[in-house]
GUPA-738320 format. One record per atom (N, C-alpha, C, O): residue number from 1; y, z, x. Coordinates in nm, 2 decimals. Each point is the difference from the previous one (the first is absolute). Layout:
BEGIN
<pt resi="NUM" py="Y" pz="Z" px="X"/>
...
END
This chain:
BEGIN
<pt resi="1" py="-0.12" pz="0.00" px="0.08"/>
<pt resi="1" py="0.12" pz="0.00" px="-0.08"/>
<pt resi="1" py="0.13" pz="0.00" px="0.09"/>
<pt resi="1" py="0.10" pz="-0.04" px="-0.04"/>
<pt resi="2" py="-0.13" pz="0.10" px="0.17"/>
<pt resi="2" py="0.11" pz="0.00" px="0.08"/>
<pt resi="2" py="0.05" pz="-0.15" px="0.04"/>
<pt resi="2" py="0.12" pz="-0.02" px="0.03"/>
<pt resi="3" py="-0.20" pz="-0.09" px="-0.03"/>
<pt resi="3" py="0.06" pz="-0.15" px="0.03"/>
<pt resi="3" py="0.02" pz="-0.02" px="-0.12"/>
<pt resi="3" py="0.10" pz="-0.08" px="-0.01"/>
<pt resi="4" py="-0.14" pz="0.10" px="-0.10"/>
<pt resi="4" py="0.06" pz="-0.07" px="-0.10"/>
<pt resi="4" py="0.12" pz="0.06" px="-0.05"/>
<pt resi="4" py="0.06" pz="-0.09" px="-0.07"/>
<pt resi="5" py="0.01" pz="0.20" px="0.07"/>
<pt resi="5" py="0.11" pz="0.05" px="-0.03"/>
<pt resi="5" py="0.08" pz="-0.03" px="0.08"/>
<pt resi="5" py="0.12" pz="0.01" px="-0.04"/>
<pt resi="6" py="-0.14" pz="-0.06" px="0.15"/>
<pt resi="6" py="0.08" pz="-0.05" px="0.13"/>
<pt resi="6" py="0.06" pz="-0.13" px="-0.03"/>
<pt resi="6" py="0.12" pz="-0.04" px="0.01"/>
<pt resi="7" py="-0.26" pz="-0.03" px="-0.05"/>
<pt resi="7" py="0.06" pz="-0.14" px="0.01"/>
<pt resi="7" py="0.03" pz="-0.05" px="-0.15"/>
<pt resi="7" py="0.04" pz="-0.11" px="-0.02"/>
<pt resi="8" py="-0.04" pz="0.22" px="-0.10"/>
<pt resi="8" py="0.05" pz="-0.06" px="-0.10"/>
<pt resi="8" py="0.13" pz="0.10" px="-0.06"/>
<pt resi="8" py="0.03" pz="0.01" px="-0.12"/>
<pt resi="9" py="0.04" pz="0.08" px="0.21"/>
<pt resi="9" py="0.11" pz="0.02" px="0.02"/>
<pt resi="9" py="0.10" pz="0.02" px="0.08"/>
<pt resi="9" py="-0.03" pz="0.00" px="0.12"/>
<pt resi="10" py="0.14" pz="0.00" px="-0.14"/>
<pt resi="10" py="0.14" pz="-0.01" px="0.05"/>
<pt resi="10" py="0.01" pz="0.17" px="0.05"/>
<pt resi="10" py="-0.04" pz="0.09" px="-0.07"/>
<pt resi="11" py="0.08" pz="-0.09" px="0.17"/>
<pt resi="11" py="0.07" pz="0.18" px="0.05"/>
<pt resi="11" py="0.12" pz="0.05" px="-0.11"/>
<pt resi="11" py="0.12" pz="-0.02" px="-0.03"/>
<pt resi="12" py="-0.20" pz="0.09" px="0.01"/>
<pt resi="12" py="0.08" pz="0.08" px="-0.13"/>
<pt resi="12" py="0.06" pz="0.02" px="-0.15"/>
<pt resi="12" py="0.09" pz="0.05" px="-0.06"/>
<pt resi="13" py="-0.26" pz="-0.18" px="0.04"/>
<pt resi="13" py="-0.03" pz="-0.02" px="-0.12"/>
<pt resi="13" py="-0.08" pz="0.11" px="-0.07"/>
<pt resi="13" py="-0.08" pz="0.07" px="0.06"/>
<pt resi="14" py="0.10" pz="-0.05" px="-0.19"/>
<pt resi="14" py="-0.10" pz="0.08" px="-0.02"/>
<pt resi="14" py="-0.13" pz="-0.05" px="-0.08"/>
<pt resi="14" py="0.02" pz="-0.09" px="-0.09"/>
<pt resi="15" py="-0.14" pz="0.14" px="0.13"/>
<pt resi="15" py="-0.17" pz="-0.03" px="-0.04"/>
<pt resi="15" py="-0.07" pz="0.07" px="-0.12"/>
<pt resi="15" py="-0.04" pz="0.11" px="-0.01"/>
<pt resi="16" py="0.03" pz="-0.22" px="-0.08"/>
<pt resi="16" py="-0.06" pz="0.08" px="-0.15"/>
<pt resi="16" py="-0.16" pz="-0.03" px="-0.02"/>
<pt resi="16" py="-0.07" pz="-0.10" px="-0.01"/>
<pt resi="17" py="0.03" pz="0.22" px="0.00"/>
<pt resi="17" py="-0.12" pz="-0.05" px="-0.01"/>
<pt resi="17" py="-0.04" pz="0.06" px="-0.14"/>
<pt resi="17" py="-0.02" pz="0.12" px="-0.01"/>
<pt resi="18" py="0.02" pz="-0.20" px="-0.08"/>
<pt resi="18" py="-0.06" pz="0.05" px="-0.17"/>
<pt resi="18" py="-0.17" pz="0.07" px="-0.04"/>
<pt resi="18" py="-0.05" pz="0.04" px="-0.10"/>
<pt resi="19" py="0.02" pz="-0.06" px="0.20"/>
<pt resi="19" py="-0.14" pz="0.00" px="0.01"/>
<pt resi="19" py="-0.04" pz="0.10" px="0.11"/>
<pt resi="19" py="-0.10" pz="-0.03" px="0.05"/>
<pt resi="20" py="0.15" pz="0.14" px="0.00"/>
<pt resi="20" py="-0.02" pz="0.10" px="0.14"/>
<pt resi="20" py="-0.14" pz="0.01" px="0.02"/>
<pt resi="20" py="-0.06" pz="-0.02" px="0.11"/>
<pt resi="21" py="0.02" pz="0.04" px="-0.19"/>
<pt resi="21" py="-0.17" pz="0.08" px="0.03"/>
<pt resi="21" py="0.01" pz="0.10" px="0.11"/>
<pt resi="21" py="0.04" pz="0.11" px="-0.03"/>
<pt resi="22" py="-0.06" pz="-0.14" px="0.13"/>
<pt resi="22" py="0.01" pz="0.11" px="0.06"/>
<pt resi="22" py="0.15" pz="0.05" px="0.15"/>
<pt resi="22" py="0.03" pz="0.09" px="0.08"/>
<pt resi="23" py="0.02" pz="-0.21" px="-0.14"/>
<pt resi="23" py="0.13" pz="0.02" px="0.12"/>
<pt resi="23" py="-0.02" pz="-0.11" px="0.06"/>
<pt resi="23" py="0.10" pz="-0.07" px="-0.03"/>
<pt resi="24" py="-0.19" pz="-0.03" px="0.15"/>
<pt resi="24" py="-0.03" pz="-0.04" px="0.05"/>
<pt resi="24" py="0.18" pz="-0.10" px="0.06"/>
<pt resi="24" py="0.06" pz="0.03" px="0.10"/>
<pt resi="25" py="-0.03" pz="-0.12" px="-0.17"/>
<pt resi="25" py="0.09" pz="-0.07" px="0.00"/>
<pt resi="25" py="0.13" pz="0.12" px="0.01"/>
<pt resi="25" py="0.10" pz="0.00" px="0.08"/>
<pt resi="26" py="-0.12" pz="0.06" px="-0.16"/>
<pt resi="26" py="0.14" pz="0.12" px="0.00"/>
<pt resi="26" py="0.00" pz="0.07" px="0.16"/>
<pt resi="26" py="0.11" pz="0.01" px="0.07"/>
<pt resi="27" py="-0.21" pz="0.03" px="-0.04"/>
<pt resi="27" py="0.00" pz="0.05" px="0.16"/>
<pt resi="27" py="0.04" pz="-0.10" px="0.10"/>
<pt resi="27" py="0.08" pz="0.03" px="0.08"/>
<pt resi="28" py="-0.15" pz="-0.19" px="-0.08"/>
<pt resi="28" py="0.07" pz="-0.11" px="0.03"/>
<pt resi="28" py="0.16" pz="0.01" px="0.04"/>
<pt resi="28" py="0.07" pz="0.01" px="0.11"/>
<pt resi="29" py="-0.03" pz="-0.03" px="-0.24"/>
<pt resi="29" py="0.14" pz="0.02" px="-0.01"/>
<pt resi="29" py="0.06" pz="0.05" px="0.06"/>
<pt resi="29" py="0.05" pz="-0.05" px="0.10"/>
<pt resi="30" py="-0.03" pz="0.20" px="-0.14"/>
<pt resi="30" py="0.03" pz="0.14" px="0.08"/>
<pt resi="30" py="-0.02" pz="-0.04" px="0.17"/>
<pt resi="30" py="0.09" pz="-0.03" px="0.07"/>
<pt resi="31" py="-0.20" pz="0.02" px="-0.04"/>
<pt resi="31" py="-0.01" pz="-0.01" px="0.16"/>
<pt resi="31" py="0.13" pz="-0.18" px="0.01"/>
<pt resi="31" py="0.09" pz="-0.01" px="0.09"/>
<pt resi="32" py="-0.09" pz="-0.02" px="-0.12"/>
<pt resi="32" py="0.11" pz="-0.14" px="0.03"/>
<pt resi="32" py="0.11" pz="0.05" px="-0.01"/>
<pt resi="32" py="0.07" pz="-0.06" px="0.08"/>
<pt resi="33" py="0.02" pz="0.16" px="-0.15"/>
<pt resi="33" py="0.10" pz="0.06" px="-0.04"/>
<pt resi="33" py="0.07" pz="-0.06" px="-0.15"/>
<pt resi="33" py="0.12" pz="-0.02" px="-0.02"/>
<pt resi="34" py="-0.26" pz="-0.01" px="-0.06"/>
<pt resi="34" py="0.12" pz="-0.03" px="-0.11"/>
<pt resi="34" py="-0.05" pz="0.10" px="-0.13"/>
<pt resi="34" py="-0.08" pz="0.09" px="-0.02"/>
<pt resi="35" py="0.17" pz="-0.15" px="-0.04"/>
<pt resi="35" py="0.00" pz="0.13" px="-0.13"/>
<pt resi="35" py="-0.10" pz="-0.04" px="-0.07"/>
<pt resi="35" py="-0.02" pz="-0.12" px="0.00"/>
<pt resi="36" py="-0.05" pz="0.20" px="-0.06"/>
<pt resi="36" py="-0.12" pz="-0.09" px="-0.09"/>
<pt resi="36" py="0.01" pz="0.11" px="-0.17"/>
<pt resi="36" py="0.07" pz="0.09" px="-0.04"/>
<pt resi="37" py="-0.16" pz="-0.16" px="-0.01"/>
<pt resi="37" py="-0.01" pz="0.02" px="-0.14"/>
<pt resi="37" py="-0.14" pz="-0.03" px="-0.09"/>
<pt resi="37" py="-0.03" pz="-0.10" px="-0.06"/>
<pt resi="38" py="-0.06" pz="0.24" px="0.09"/>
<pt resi="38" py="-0.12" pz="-0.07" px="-0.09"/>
<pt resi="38" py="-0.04" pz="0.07" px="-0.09"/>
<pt resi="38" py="0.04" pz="0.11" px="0.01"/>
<pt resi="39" py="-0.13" pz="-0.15" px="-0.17"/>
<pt resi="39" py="-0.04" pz="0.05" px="-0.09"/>
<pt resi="39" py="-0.16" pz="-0.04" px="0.02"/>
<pt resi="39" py="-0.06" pz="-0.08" px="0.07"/>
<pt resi="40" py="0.00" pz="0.17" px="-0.17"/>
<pt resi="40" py="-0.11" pz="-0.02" px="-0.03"/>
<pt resi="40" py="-0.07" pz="0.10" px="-0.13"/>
<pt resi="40" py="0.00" pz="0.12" px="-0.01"/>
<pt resi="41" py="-0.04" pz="-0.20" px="-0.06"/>
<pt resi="41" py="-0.11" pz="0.11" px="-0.14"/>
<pt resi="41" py="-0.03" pz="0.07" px="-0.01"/>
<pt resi="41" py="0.02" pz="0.09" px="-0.07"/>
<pt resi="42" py="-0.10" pz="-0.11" px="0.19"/>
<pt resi="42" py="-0.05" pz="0.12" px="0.05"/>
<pt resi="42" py="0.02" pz="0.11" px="0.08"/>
<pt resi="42" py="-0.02" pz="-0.01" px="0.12"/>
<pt resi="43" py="0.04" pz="0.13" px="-0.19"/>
<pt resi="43" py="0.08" pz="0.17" px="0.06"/>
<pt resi="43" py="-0.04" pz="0.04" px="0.11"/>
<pt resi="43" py="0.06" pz="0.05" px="0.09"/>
<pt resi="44" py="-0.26" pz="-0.09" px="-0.11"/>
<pt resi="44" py="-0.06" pz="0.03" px="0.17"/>
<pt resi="44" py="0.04" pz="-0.08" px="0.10"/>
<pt resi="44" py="0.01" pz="0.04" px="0.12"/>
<pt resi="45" py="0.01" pz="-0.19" px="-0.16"/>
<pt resi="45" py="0.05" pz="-0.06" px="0.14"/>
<pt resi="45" py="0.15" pz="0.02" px="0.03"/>
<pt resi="45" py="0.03" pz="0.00" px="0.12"/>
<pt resi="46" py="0.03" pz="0.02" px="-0.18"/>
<pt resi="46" py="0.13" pz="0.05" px="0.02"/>
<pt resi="46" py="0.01" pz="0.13" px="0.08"/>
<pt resi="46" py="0.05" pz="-0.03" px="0.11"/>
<pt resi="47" py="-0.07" pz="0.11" px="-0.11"/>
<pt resi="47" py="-0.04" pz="0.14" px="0.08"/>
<pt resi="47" py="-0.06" pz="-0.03" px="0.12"/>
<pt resi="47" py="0.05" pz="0.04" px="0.10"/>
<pt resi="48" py="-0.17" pz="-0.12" px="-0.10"/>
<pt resi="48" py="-0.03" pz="-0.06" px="0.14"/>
<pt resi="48" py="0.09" pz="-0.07" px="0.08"/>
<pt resi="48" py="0.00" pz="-0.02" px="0.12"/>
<pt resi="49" py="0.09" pz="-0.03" px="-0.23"/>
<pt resi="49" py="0.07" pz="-0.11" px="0.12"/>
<pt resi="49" py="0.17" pz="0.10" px="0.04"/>
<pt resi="49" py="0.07" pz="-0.01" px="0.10"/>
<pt resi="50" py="-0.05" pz="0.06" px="-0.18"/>
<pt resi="50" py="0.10" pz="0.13" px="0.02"/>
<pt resi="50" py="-0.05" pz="0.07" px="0.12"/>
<pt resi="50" py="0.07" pz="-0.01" px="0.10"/>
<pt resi="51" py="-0.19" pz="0.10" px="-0.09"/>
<pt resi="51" py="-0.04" pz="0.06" px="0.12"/>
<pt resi="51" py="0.02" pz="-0.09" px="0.13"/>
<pt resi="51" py="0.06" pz="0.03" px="0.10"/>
<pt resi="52" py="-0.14" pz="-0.16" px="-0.12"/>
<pt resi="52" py="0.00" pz="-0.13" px="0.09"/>
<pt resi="52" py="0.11" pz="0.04" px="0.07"/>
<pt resi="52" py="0.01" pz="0.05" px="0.12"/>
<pt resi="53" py="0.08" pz="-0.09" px="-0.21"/>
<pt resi="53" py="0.16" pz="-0.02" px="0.09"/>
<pt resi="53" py="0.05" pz="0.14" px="0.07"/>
<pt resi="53" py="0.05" pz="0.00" px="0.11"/>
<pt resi="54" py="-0.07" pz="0.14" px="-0.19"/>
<pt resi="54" py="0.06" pz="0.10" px="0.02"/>
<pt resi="54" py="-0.08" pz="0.01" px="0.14"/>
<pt resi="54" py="0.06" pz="-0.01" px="0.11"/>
<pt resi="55" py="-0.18" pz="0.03" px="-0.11"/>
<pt resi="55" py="-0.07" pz="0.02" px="0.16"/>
<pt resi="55" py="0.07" pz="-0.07" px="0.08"/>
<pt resi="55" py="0.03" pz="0.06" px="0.10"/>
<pt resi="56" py="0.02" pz="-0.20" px="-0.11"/>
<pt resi="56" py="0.06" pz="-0.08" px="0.11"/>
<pt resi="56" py="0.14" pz="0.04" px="0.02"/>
<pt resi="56" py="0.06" pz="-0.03" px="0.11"/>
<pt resi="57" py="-0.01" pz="0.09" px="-0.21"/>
<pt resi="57" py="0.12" pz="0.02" px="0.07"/>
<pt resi="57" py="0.12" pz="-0.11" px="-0.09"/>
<pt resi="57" py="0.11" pz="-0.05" px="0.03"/>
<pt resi="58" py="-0.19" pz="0.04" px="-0.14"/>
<pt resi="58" py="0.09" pz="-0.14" px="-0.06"/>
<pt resi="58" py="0.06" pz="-0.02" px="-0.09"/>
<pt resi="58" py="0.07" pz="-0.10" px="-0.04"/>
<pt resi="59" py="-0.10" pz="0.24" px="-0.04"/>
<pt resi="59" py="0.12" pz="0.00" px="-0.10"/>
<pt resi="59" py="0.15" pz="0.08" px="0.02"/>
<pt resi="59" py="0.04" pz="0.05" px="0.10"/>
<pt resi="60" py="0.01" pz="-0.08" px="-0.22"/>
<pt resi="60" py="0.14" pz="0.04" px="0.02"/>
<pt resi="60" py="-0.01" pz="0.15" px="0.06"/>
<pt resi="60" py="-0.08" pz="0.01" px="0.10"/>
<pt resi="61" py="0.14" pz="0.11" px="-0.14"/>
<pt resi="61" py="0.00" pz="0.08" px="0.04"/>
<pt resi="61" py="0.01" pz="0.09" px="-0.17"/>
<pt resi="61" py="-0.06" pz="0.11" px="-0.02"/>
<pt resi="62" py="0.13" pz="-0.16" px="-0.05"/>
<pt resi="62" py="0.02" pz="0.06" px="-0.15"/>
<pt resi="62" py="-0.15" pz="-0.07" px="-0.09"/>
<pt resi="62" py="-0.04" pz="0.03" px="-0.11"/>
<pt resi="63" py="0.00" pz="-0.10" px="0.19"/>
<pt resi="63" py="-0.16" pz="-0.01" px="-0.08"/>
<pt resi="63" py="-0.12" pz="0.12" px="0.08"/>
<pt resi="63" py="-0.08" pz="0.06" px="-0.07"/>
<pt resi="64" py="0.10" pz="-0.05" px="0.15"/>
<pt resi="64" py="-0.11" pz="0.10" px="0.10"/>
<pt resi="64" py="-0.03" pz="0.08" px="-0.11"/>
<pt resi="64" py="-0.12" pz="-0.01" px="-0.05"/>
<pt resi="65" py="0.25" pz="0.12" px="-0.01"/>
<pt resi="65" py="-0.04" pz="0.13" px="-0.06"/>
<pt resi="65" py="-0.08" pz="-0.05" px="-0.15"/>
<pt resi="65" py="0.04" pz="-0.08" px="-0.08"/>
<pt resi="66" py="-0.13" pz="0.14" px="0.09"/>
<pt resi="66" py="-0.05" pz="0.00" px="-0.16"/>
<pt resi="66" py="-0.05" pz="0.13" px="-0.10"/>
<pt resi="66" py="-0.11" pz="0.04" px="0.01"/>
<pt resi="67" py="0.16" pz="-0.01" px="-0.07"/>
<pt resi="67" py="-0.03" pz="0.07" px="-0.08"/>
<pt resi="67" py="-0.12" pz="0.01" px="-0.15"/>
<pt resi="67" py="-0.01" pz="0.10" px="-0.07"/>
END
């Protein structure tokens, strides 16, 4: 996912992905420095892909906290 977010975006574009499942493209992103934006149906893959990024270091800083 890291060549393809490369070569089908511009620096400082932001990357949607409607489909997350588990982050995969969204972590992509994040490591290239752009802003990203993903949904998904599903609550479990959402949480996986939230942790995904939080372990790396890739979310904002006002998403980290969860209550």
């Amino acid at each position: 996912m890291l060549f393809l977010v490369d070569a089908l975006t511009k620096p400082g574009q932001v990357v949607l992905d409607p489909f997350a499942g588990t982050g995969t493209t969204l972590v992509a992103a994040a490591l290239q420095k752009h802003k990203f934006l993903g949904c998904d149906l599903s609550e479990r893959y959402c949480r996986i892909a939230i942790k995904r990024l939080a372990d790396l270091g890739l979310l904002a800083p006002w998403k980290r906290k969860r209550t």
